[in-house]
C-alpha positions as CSV (number, residue, x, y, z in Angstrom):
1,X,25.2,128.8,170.0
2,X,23.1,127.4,172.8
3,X,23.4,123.0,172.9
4,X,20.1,121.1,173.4
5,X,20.1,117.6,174.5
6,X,17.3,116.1,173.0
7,X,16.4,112.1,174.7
8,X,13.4,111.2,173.1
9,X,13.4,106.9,171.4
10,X,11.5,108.1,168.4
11,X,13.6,108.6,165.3
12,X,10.8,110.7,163.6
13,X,10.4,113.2,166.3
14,X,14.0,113.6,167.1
15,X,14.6,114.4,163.6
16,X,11.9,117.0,163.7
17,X,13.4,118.9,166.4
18,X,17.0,118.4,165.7
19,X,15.7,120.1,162.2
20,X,13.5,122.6,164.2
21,X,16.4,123.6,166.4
22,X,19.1,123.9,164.2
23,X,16.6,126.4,161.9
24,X,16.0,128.8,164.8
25,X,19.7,128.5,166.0
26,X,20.2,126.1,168.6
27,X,23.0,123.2,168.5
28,X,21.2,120.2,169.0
29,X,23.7,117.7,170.9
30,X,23.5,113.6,172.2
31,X,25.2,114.4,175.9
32,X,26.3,117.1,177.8
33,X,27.5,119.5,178.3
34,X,24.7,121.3,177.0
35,X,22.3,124.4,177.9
36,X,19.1,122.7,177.8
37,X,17.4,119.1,177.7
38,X,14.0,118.0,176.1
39,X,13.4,115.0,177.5
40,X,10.6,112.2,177.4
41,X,8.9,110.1,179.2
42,X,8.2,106.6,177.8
43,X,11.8,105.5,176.7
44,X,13.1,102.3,176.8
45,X,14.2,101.2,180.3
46,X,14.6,104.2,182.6
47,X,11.5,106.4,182.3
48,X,12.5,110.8,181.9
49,X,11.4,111.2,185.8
50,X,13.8,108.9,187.1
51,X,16.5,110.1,184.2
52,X,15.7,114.0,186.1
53,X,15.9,112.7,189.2
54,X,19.4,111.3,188.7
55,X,20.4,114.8,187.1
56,X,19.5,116.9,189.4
57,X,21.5,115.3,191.9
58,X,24.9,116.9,190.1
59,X,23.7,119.2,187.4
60,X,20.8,122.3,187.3
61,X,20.7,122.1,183.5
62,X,17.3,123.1,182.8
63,X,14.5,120.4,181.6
64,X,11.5,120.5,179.7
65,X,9.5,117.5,179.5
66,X,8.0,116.6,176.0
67,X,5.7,114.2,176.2
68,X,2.5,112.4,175.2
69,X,1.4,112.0,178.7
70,X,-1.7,114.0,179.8
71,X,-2.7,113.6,182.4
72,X,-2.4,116.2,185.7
73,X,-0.5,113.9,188.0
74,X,2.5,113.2,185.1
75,X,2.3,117.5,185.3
76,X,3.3,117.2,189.3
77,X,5.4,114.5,188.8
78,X,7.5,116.5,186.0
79,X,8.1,119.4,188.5
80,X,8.6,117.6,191.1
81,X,11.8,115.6,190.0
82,X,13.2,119.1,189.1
83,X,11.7,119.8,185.6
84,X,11.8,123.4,184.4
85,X,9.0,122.7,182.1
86,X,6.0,120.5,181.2
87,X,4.9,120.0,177.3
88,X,3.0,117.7,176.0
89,X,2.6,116.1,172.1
90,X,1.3,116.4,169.8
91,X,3.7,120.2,170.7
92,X,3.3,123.3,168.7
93,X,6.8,124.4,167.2
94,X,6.4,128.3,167.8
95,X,5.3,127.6,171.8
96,X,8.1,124.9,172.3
97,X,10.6,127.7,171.1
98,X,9.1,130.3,173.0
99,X,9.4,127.6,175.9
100,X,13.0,126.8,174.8
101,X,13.9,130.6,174.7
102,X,12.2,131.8,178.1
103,X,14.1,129.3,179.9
104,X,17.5,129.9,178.6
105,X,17.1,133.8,178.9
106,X,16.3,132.9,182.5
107,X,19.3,130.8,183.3
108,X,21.8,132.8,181.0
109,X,21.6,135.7,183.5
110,X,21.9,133.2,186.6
111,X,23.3,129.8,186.1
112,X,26.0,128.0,184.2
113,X,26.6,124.0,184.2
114,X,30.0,123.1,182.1
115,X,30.6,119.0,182.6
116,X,28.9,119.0,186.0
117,X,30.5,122.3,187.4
118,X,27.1,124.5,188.2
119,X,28.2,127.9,188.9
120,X,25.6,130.0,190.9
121,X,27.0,134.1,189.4
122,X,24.6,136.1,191.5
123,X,25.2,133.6,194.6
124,X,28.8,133.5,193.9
125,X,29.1,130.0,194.4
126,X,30.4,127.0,192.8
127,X,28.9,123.2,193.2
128,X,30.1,119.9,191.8
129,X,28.2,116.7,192.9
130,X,26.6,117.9,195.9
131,X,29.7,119.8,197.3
132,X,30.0,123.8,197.3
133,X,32.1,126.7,197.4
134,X,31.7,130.5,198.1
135,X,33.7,132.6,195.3
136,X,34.5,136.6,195.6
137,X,33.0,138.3,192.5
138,X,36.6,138.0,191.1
139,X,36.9,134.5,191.1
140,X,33.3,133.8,190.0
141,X,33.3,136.4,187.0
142,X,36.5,134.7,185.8
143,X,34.6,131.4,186.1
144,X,31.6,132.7,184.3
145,X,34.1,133.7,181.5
146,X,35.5,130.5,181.2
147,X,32.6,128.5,181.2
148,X,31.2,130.9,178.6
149,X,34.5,130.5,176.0
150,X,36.1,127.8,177.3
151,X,39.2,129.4,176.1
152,X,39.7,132.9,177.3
153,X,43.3,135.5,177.0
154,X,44.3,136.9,179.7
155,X,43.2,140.7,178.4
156,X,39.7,138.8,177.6
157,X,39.5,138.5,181.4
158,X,40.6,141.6,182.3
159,X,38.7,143.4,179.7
160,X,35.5,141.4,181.0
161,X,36.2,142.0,184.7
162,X,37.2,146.1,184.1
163,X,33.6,145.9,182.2
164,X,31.9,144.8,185.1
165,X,33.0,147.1,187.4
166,X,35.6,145.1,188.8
167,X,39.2,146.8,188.5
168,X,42.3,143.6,188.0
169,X,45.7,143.8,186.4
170,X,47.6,141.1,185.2
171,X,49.1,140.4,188.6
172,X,45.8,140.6,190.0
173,X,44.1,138.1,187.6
174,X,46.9,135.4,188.5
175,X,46.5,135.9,192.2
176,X,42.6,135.5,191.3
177,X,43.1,132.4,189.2
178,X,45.5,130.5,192.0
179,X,43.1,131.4,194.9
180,X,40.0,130.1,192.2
181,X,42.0,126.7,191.5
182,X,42.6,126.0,195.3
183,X,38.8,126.8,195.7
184,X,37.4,124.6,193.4
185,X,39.8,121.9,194.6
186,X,37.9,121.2,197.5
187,X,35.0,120.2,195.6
188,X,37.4,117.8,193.7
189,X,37.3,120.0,190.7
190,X,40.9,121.3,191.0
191,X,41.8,120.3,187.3
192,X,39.0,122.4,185.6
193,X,40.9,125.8,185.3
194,X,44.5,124.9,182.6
195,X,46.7,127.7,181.7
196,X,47.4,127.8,178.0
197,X,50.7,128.8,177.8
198,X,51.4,131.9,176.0
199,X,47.6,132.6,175.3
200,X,45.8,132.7,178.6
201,X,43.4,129.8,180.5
202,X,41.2,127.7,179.8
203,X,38.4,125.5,181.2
């Protein structure tokens, strides 16, 4: 089930689409990690451009700004902090989904963000708070797979990589996770990838 952050200061409309989204599917969430934000503009304090802003500098979840502003430079604003997306309210529920869904299909085939970790599949490459790593498809399938589960066996790996065209044994996979963990240690996220003993790893 896809998570949706939803920051918006009115109770009424938060209701509304926490109801909307948990009737088509979606788990609507209060922080990350998630798959998706719908975020305002007028909230109390920090305004959503300055809240993007401030994401995008360690995180490529996708936005879509929902909002009662309308006017053409608020549009160009939206995108140009790094919004995916520009809505505004009064919003219809069948285009917001169809919003909701085109962007996740998008990014499910390209990107994954777990707790700050953005992992780039086709690019093979793994970022945390600005810094990056190249992965071989090895490393960054196994990733993927974690990221995906959270929990994974070992012949859940295997499986998956043998699936994708990439053939590992179990000797192979543990060479693949040590040379993964020394990776993502230089982009101080050494501690993400745990092995579970007896079952397999887990992220």
């Amino acid at each position: 089930m896809k998570r949706i952050r939803i920051i918006e200061d009115d109770e009424a409309i938060c209701t509304e689409l926490k109801t909307l989204l948990l009737a088509n599917g979606y788990q609507p969430v209060e922080e990350e990690p998630c798959d998706l934000i719908l975020l305002d503009v007028n909230l109390p304090g920090e305004n959503g451009f300055a809240i993007c802003q401030k994401l995008r500098r360690t995180s490529d979840t996708p936005v879509i700004f929902l909002t009662a502003r309308d006017q053409p430079e608020d549009e160009l604003l939206a995108f140009g902090v790094g919004g995916d997306d520009f809505i505004r309210k009064p919003y219809h529920s069948s285009v917001l989904l169809a919003r909701i869904g085109r962007i996740l299909k998008k990014t499910s085939n390209d990107m994954m963000t777990v707790r700050g970790l953005n992992l780039d599949l086709p690019g093979m490459k793994a970022c945390l708070e600005g810094n990056s790593v190249e992965l071989t498809k090895n490393e960054a399938r196994i990733l993927w797979c974690l990221m995906q589960k959270e929990l994974c066996s070992r012949d859940e790996l295997i499986e998956d990589l043998w699936t994708n065209g990439m053939y590992i044994d179990d000797n192979t996979l543990y060479v693949n996770i040590g040379r993964l963990r020394e990776k993502l240690s230089r982009i101080g996220a050494g501690d993400f990838v745990r092995t579970v003993r007896g079952v397999g790893y887990r992220l």
